[in-house]
MIVO-432292 format. One line per 10 residues: number of its first residue (from 1); their letters; for each residue y, x, z of C-alpha. Coordinates in pm, whole numbers. Layout:
NUM> A> Y,X,Z  ... $
// end
This chain:
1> XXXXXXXXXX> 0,0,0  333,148,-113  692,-10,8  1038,165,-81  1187,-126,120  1195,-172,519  1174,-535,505  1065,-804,833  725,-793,687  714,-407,696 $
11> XXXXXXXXXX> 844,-439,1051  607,-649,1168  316,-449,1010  463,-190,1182  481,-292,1516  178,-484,1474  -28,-159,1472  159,-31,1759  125,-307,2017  -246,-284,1900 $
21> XXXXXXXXXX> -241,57,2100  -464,45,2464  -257,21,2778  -320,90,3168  -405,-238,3315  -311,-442,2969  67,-406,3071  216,-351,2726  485,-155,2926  704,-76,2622 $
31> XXXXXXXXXX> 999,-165,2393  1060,-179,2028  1374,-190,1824  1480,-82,1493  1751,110,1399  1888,4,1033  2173,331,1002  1863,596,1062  1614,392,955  1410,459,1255 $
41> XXXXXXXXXX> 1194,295,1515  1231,321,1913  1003,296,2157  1159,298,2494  945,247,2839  892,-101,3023  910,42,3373  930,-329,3508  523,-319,3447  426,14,3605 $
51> XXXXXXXXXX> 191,0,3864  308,154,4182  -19,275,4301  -272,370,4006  15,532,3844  252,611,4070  417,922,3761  412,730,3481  151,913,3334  -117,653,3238 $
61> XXXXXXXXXX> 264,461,3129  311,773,2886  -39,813,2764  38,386,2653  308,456,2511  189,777,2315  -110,561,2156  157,320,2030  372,594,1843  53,736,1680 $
71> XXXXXXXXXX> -66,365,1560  319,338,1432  262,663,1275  -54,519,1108  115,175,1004  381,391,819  184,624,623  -15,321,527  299,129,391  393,434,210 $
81> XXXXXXXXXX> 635,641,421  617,1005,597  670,927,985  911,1178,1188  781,1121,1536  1048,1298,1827  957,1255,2137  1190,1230,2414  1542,1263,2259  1794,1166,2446 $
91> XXXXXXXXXX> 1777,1368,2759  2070,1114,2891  1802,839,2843  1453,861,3032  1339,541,2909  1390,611,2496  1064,778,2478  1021,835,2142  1178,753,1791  981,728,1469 $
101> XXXXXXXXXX> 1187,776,1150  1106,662,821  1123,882,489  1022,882,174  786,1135,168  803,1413,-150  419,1426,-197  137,1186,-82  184,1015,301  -45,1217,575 $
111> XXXXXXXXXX> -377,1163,533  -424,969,865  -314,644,663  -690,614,583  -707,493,963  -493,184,906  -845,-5,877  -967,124,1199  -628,-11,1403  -719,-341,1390 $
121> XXXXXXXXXX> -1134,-323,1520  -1044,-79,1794  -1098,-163,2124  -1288,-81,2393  -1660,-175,2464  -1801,-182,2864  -2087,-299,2696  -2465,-38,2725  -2408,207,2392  -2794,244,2215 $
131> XXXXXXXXXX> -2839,591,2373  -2859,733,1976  -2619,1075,1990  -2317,1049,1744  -2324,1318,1491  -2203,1636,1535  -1963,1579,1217  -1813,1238,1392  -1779,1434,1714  -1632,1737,1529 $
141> XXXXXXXXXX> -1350,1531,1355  -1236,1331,1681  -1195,1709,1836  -998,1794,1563  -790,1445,1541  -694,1516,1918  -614,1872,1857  -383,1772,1541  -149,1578,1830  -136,1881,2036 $
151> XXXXXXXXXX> -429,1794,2296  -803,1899,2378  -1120,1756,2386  -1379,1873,2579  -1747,1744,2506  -1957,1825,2781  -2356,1978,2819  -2554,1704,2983  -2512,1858,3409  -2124,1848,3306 $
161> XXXXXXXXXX> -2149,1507,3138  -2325,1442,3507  -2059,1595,3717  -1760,1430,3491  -1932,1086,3607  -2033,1155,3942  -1658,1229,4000  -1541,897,3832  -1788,706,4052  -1657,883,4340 $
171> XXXXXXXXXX> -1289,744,4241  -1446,384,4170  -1583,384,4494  -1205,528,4644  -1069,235,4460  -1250,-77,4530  -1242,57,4933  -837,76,4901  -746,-250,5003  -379,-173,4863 $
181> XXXXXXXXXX> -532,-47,4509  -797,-396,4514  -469,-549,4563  -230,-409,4270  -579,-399,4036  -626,-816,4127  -277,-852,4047  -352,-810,3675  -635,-1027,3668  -506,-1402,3536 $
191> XXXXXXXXXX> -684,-1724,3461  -758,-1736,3113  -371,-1840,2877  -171,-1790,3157  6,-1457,3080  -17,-1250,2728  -8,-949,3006  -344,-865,3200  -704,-928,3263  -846,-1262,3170 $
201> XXXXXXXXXX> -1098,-1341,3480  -1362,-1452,3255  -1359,-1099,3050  -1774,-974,3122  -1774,-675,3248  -2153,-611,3297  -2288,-359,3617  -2535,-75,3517  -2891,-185,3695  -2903,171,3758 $
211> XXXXXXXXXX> -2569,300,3938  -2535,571,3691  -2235,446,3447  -1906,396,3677  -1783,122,3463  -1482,-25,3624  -1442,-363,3864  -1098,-476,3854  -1197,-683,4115  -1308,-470,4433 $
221> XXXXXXXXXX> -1542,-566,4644  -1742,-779,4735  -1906,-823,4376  -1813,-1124,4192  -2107,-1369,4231  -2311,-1401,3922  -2205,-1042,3773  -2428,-945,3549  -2617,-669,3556  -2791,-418,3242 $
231> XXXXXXXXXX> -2933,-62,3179  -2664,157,3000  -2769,445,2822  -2939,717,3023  -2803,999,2833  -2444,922,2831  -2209,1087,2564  -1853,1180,2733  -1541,1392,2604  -1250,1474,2888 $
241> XXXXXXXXXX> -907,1449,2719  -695,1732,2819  -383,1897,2802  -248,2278,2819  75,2151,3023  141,1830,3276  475,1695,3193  600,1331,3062  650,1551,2706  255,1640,2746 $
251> XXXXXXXXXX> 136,1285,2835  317,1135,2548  88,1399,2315  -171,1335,2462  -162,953,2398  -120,1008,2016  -431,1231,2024  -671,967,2222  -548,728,2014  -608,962,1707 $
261> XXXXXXXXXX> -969,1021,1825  -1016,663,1911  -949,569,1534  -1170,839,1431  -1444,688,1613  -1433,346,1540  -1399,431,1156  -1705,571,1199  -1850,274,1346  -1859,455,1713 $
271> XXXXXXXXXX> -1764,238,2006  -1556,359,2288  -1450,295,2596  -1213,467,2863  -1295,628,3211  -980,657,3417  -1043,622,3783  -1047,971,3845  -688,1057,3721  -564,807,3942 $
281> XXXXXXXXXX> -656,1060,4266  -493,1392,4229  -809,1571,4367  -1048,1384,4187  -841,1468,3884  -868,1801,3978  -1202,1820,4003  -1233,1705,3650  -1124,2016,3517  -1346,2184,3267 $
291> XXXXXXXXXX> -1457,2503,3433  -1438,2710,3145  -1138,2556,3023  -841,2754,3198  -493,2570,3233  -678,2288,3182  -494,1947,3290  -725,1612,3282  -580,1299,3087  -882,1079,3063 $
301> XXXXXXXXXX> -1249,1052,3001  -1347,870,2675  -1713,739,2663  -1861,678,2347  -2145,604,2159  -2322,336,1943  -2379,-30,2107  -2268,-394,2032  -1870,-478,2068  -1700,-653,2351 $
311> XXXXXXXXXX> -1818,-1025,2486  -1644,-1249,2679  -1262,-1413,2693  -1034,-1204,2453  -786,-1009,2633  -456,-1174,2555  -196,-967,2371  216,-1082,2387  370,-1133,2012  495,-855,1789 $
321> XXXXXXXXXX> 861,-932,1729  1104,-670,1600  1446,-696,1821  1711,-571,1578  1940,-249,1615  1879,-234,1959  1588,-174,2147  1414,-510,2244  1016,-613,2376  758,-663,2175 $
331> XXXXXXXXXX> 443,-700,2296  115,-696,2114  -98,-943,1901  -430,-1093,1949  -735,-816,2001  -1102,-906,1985  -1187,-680,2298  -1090,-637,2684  -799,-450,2819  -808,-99,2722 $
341> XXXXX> -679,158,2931  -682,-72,3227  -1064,23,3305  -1015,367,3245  -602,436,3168 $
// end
């Protein structure tokens, strides 16, 4: 698809793809606007839906927000034009966290427009994956989609695939014990149509039988009566997202490369799904470190693998509406599968 013309239909393809991006908790905690004189979109931060105690930095808010500019990235190459991405550019402005501009681009658009398919199917899957390894090829190419945006992934041996859970199910446990965290967590859980922002209550979120897969409970305790319960894979296939520095700069990177290795996977037919717990502890996040990885500072774990897609009520998504010159909300449209980030960032 080619367009010389930044029409309300380009716009809304546009932001479309962004508020398609996974979010902490399903909070959709950013802006749009448009900007007709540079012809240039920007994303500024909703701080109003932070959450206080999971993310008490901004970081998961940043790693949202960075998965957004890299599916507006994607939107524009597939409409024809060569996205300028600069993050953080008005130092007089915390909450302008990035601006895409729009060029016409002197040879072809980057090659990531091919992903423009994937935006749309991604989401995540708490579902049991198969258990069949994913290529070495797929694997390969989300490694190198992660390390395009300036990030790292780490894939694991099978004891450090073991470790990288044991220390997520330790921060599951912290979390459903934290009567505060149950608290903030609940908060985002909504009876099904009654907020485009959230958790719908009747989302499945199957248990593993076997206590080995730390899939998140949004819930706490004590279990939700009727929960159901299945055997995830016993040979689980992991990759920790990390980055060389720690700053809001970093954490916007490293939100264009998980969502860059998301859309790998899922146009390979790979489902994901995001670990997160962990980075919500600052020792537990330290202890996710890759040993051999010096410098080394944990974003999240992605789990993926091959398996059947999300089941239950779809998570609700707020409407894609460009607001003019100025910045203005947009949220995001409807997505087949659960909250994203929220069980995991």
């Amino acid at each position: 698809m080619r367009t010389d013309k930044i029409d309300a239909l380009a716009l809304e393809t546009l932001l479309a793809a962004a508020v398609a991006a996974p979010s902490i908790h399903n909070t959709q905690p950013w802006r749009f606007g448009f900007d007709l004189g540079s012809r240039s979109v920007t994303v500024h931060a909703d701080r109003s839906r932070s959450l206080a105690l999971a993310d008490p930095d901004g970081r998961a808010l940043y790693l949202s927000v960075g998965a957004a500019v890299f599916n507006l990235r994607v939107a524009a190459a597939h409409l024809g034009w060569q996205p300028a991405p600069h993050l953080l550019p008005d130092p007089h402005d915390p909450d302008l966290l990035a601006t895409v501009r729009l060029t016409v681009p002197a040879t072809a658009p980057p090659d990531h427009r091919t992903l423009y398919a994937a935006v749309a199917r991604r989401h995540s899957s708490r579902m049991p994956f198969t258990g069949r390894p994913v290529p070495e090829p797929v694997v390969a190419e989300m490694v190198a989609g992660a390390r395009a945006e300036g990030a790292h992934l780490h894939v694991p041996d099978i004891p450090g695939t073991r470790r990288l859970l044991r220390v997520t199910s330790a921060a599951e446990l912290r979390n459903a014990a934290d009567m505060a965290r149950t608290a903030e967590s609940r908060a985002w859980v909504a009876p099904p149509g009654a907020s485009p922002y959230g958790i719908p209550c009747t989302t499945v979120r199957p248990l593993d039988a076997a206590g080995r897969m730390p899939m998140r409970d949004f819930t706490g305790r004590p279990p939700v009566p009727g929960r159901p319960r299945m055997r995830f894979e016993r040979h689980a296939q992991v990759a920790l997202l990390w980055t060389a520095g720690d700053r809001p700069h970093d954490w916007l990177r490293a939100g264009q490369a998980l969502e860059h290795a998301l859309l790998v996977a899922t146009a390979h037919g790979v489902r994901t799904s995001l670990l997160h717990q962990a980075m919500e502890w600052p020792d537990l996040r330290e202890a996710m470190r890759a040993p051999s990885v010096r410098g080394c500072s944990p974003q999240v774990l992605i789990r993926f693998g091959y398996g059947p897609g999300a089941r239950g009520t779809p998570t609700p998504r707020a409407g894609a509406h460009p607001a003019g010159r100025r910045a203005g909300h947009a949220g995001r449209p409807s997505d087949p599968g659960p909250p994203d980030l929220g069980d995991g960032a």
